[in-house]
N, C-alpha and C positions, 0 to 999 in steps of 0.2 A: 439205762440212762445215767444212773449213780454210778457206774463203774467208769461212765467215758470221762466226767464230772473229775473223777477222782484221779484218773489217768491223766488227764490234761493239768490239772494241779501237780501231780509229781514232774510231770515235763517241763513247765513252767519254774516250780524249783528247782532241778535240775542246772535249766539256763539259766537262774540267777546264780548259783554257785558258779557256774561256768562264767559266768560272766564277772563275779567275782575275785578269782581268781586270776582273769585277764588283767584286771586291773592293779591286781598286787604285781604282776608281774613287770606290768608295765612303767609301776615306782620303780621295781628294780632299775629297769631298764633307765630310766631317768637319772637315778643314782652314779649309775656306772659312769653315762653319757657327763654326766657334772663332775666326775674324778679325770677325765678325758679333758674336758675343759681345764680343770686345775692346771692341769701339768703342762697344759698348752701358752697358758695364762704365766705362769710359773717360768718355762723357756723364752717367755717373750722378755719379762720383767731381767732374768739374767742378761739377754744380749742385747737388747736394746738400745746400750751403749756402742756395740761393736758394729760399728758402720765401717769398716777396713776405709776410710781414706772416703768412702764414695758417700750420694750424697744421704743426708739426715734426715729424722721425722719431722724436724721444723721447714726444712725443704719442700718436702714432699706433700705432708698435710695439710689440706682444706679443710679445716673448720666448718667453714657454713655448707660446705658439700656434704659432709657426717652430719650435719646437724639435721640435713633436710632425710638421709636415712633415717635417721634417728626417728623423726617427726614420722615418716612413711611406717617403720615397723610398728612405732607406738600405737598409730591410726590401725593397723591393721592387728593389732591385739584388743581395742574396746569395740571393734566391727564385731570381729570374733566373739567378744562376749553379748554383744549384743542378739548376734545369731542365737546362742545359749539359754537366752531368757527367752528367743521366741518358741526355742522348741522346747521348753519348759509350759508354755503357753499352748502347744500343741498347734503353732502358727508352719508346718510346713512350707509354705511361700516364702514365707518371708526370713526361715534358715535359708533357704536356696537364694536369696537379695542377697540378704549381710555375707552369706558366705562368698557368694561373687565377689563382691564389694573387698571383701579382707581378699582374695585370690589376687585382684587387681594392686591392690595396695604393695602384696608382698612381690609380684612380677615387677613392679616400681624398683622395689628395694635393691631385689637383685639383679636390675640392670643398670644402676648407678653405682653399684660393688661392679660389676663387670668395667663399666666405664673405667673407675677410680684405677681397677688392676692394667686396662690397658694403657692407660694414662702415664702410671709410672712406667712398665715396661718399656713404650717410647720414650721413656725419657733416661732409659739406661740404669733402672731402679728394678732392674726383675727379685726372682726368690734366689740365686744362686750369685748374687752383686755382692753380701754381707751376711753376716749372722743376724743383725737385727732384720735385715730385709725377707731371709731364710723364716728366721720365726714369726714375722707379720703377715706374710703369706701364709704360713699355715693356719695361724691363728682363725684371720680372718674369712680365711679361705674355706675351714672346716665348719663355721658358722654359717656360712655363705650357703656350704650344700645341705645343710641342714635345712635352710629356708626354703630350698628348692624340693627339698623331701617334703616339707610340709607342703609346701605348695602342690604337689601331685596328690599327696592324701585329700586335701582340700577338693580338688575337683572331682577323686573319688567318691569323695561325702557329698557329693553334690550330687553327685550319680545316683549313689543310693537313696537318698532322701526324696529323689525326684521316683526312683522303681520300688524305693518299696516301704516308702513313708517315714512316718518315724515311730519306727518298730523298738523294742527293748536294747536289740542288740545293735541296731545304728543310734541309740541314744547313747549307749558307752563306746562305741568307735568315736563319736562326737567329743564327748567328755574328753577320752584320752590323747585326740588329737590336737582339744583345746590345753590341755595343760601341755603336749609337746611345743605347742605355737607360743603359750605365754613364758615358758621355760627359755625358747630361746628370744623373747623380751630381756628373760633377767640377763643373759650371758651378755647382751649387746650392752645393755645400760652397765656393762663390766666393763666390757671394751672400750664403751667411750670412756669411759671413767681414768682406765688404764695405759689404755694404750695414745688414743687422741688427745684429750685432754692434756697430759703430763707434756706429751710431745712436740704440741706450739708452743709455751707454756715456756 
């Protein structure tokens, strides 16, 4: 009995070093992903100017249509956190609500980024019009399938928490998928910042 005792203790620490170590990797991983933003950030800010003749950011940009993204991502990072405290609380139900709740918020997001992109397209503003239209599309666009990444992890977490509770190792899937989701909070509140804002402006 003292040996099984003692076995299941080293397994146990085991998967926290393992699990551990996931998480170091996964700052990495964040790190890289925000030096990728930089430079995305960085190509936007040089051609921004360079509309070749066609039309501008003050043209093109809706304010109160970002704005109402804006409000949809932000809703869907204090859901998320709220999901966080419940499985801190060992509330299972109620991760599997908020995290619905944040899935629908961020499906919101991304189909008013789809709109916004068709919108311009009809209107002769695609990513091959300009240099600055060239880097607003990417910008946007890379942020765009990040949300859509998150949003698949999101329903995954929702899988597992529903098959197999909230175990050690869906606590730090959880964790790490909530600092991916609030991560790309901070890039957006860049992008407004950056790119919309300056742009009617």
């Amino acid at each position: 009995m003292a040996d099984t005792s003692v076995s299941l203790s080293i397994l146990e620490e085991e998967e926290k070093k393992s699990l551990e170590a996931r998480e170091f990797g996964f700052w990495v991983y964040l790190m890289s992903d925000a030096v990728i933003f930089a430079l995305l950030f960085a190509t936007y800010v040089v051609l921004s100017g360079n509309s070749a003749a066609g039309p501008t950011s003050r043209e093109l940009f809706d304010l109160g249509h970002t704005a109402g993204e804006t409000a949809l991502l932000l809703l869907s990072s204090l859901t998320f956190g709220v999901a966080t405290i419940a499985m801190g609380q060992g509330h299972a139900g109620r991760v599997v609500q908020w995290l619905i709740l944040t899935l629908l918020l961020g499906l919101g997001f991304i189909a008013m980024e789809v709109w916004e992109f068709s919108s311009m397209t009809r209107q002769g503003a695609g990513p091959g019009t300009s240099g600055f239209l060239s880097a607003f599309f990417t910008l946007i666009g890379t942020h765009g399938l990040h949300v859509t990444l998150g949003a698949v992890g999101i329903c995954v977490m929702i899988g597992q928490v529903l098959v197999k509770g909230l175990t050690l190792p869906v606590r730090s899937r959880m964790m790490r998928l909530g600092l991916f989701w609030h991560f790309l909070d901070i890039v957006w509140i860049g992008i407004f910042s950056v790119v919309y804002l300056p742009g009617v402006m």
